[in-house]
C-alpha positions in Angstrom: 21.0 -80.8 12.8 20.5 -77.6 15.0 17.7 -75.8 14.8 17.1 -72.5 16.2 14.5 -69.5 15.8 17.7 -67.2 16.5 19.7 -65.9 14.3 22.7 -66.6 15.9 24.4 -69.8 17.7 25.7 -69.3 20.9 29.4 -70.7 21.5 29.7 -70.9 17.5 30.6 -68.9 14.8 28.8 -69.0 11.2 31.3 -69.7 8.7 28.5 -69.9 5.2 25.4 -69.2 3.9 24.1 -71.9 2.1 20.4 -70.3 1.4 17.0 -70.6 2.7 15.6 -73.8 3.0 12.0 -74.9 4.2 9.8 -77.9 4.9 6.2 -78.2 4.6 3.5 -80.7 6.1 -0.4 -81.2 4.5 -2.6 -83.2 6.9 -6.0 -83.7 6.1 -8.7 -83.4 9.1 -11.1 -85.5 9.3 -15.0 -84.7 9.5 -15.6 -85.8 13.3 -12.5 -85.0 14.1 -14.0 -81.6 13.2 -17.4 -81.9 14.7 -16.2 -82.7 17.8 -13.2 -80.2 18.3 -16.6 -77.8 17.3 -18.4 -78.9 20.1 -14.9 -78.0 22.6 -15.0 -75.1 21.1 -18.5 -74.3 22.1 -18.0 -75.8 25.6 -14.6 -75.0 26.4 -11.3 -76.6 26.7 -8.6 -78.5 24.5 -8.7 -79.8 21.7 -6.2 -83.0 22.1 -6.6 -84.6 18.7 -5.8 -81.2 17.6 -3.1 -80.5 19.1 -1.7 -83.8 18.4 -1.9 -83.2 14.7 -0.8 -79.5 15.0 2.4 -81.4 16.8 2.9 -84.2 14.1 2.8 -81.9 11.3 5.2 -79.1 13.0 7.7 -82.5 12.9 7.3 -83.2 10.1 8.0 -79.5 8.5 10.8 -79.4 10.8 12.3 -82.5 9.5 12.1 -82.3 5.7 13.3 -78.9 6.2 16.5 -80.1 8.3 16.6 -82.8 5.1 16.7 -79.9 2.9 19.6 -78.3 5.0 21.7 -81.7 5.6 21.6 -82.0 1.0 23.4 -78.6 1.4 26.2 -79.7 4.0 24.6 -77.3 7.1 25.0 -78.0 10.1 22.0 -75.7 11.1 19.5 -74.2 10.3 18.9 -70.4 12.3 16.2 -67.8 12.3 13.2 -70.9 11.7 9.7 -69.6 11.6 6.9 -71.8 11.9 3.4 -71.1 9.9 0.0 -72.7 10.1 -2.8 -72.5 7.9 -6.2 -74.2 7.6 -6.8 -74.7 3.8 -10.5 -75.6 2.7 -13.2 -76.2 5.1 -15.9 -78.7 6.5 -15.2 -82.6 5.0 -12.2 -81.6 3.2 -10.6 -79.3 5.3 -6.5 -79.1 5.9 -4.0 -78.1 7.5 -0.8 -76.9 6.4 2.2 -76.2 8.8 5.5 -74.6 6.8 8.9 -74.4 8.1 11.7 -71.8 6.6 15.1 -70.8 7.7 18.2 -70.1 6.6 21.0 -73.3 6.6 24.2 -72.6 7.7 27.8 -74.1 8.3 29.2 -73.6 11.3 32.7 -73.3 13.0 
């Protein structure tokens, strides 16, 4: 499956609309995963176990989203946007990443 933030496909034409389709990823944070990307954040510097989970959970939208797109016959999915949010806070905090585009067939 293709996916692109474009609206377009170089070297292809769009032949059908299929509609929008998205994906969404829910990862809970853990408390001292917290504390301690606090403490970066006070010092300086990168967060890694953040990042790592910010990049497993934009996977995971992207995927179930390209699932979403393959159920309709696409063979891409153009103009994706990517969201984050950070629902809750302290113990149960989480964080959400949604994925959205529009699945296509292509010629």
């Amino acid at each position: 499956m293709l996916i692109t933030t474009t609206d377009t496909v170089e070297g292809h034409s769009i032949t059908a609309y299929l509609g929008v389709v998205t994906g969404e990823a829910v990862m809970g944070t853990n408390f001292i995963r917290d504390f301690f990307a606090g403490i970066r954040d006070i010092v300086g510097g990168r967060s890694a176990s953040y990042e790592k989970e910010l990049r497993r959970a934009k996977d995971m939208a992207l995927q179930a989203m390209s699932e979403e797109a393959a159920a309709l016959g696409a063979d891409a999915v153009v103009g994706v946007d990517l969201d984050y949010e950070n629902i809750g806070g302290g113990e149960k905090s989480m964080l959400m990443v949604s994925a959205n585009g529009t699945a296509v067939r292509l010629r």
